[in-house]
N, C-alpha and C positions, 0 to 999 in steps of 0.2 A: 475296535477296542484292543489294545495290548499292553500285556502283562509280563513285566520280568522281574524275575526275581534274580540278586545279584548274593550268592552265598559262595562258602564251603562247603567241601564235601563234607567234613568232619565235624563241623560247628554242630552246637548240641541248637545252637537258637537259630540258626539254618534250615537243622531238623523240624525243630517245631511250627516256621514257615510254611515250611513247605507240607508238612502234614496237616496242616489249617486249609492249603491251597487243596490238599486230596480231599480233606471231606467237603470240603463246601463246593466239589467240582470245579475249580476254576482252571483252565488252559491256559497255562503260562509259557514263559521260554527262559530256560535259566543259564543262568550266567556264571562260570565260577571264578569265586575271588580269595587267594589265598591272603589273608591277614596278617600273616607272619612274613611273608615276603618283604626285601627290603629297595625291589621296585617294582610296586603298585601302582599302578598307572595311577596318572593324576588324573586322568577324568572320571574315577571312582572316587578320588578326595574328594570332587565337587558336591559328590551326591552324600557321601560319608563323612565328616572331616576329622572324626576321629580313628580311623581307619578299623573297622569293624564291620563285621555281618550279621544281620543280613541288612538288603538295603530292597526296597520293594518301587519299581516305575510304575506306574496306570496312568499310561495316559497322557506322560510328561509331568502325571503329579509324585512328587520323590518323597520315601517315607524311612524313615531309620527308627529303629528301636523296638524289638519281636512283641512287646505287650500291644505298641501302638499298630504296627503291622496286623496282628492277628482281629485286632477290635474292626480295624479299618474292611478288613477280608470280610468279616464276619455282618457287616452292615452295608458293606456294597453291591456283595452278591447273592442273589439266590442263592436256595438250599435251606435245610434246617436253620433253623437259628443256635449258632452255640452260646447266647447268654439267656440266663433265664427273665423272665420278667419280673418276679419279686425283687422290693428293694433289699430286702437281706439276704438274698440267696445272690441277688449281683453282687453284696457288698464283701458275699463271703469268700464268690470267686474272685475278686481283686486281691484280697485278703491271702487267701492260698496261691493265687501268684505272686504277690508281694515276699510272702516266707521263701517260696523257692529261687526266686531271684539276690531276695538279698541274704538268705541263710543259706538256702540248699544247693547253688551252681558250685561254688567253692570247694566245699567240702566232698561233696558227691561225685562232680566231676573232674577239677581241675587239679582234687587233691586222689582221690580212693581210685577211678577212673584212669588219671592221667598218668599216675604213678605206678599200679599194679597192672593195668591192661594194655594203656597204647606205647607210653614209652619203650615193655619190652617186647613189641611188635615191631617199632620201627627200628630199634640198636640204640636204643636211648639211654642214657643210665638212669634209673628210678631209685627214690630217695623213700624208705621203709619209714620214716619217720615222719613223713609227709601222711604216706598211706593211715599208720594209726593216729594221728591229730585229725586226720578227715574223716574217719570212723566216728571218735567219737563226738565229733561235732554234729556228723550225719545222724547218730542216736538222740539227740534232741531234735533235729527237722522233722525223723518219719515219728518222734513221737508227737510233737506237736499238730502234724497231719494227722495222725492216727486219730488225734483227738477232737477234727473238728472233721473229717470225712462222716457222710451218713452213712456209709458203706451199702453193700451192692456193688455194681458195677461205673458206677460214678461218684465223685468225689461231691459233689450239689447238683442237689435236688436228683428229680430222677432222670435226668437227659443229659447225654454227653453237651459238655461245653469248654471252652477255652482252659480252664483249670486242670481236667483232665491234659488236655492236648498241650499243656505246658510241660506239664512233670512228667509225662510219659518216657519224652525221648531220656530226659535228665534219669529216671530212675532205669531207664533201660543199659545206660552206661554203669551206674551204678551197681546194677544189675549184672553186669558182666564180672564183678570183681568176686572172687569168693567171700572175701568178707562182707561186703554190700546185701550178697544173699545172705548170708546169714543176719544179720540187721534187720532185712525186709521180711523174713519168715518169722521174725518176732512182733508183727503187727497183723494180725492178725485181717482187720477191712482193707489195709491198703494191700496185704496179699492177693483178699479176694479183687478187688480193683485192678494188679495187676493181670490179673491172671486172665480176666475181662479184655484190657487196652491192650495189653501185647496179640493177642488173637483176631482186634480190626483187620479187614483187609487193607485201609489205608498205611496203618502203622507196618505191617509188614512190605508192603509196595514202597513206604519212604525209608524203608531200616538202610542206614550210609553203610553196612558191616565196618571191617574193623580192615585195615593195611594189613595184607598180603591174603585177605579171604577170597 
């Protein structure tokens, strides 16, 4: 049996890959693929074709897309089970991945994230006006979340599952911004929730840090 996972270092959906691969134990070989690059081997287009990470091999079976990658992880291998069995408690983790994917990557990472923490890490120039349009678009995601987390240490039901392990890496960027923190300290369950998933040993073992740490 072999396993690659083909990512970024830096991809937030890289991250959540590869942290699906730490808890469910799975021994992979990873590959890295920078996305922005403007020659990406073409024998990554074959497996990606719209040139993105991550991209997961088992086996010579090729898989793209982090919700379908992590379902696939999560029903292949042993280990806990990260979905639960109830039909509304799965329907609520699709649900809260669905919000972060199509509300919360944006604003969280590619706007509060990408603007206030990596660009002026790399010598980038950062656009202030980006950072507050992605704030407050991020104060509807975590209230939204706030509003359907049971709180505790998991976001559904009482056991870590894929909904956790999606938003994690995403709010740990998010997390990195001062403004983000202060957003997050006013939600009271997903604080307690952070405060939970940042202290896994998985999520510490896959944290990418930030260029030049």
């Amino acid at each position: 049996m072999t396993v690659e996972l083909h990512a970024y270092h830096y991809s937030v959906y890289s991250w959540i890959a590869r942290l699906v691969l730490r808890e469910k134990g799975v021994s992979h070989d990873y590959v890295e693929v920078n996305p922005f690059a403007t020659d990406m081997p073409s024998e990554y287009l074959t497996k990606h074709p719209f040139r993105r990470v991550p991209t997961l091999v088992h086996d010579g079976f090729v898989l793209y897309e982090t919700a379908a990658i992590t379902r696939y992880i999560d029903e292949t291998f042993t280990g806990a089970p990260l979905q639960p069995t109830g039909n509304r408690a799965r329907a609520r983790l699709t649900q809260i991945i669905g919000i972060i994917d199509a509300y919360g990557y944006w604003p969280m990472v590619r706007q509060v994230f990408s603007h206030r923490v990596f660009k002026p890490c790399t010598g980038q120039p950062a656009d202030e006006s980006e950072v507050r349009s992605g704030i407050v678009s991020s104060e509807r995601v975590l209230g939204a979340l706030e509003a359907l987390a049971e709180g505790g240490g998991f976001l559904v039901a009482d056991q870590l599952t894929l909904a956790d392990l999606h938003l994690a890496p995403m709010m740990a960027y998010f997390n990195a911004a001062e403004e983000g923190r202060a957003v997050l300290a006013r939600h009271p369950k997903l604080s307690v929730w952070w405060h939970s998933m940042s202290a896994r040993a998985a999520f510490i073992a896959t944290d990418p840090g930030l260029p030049g740490q």
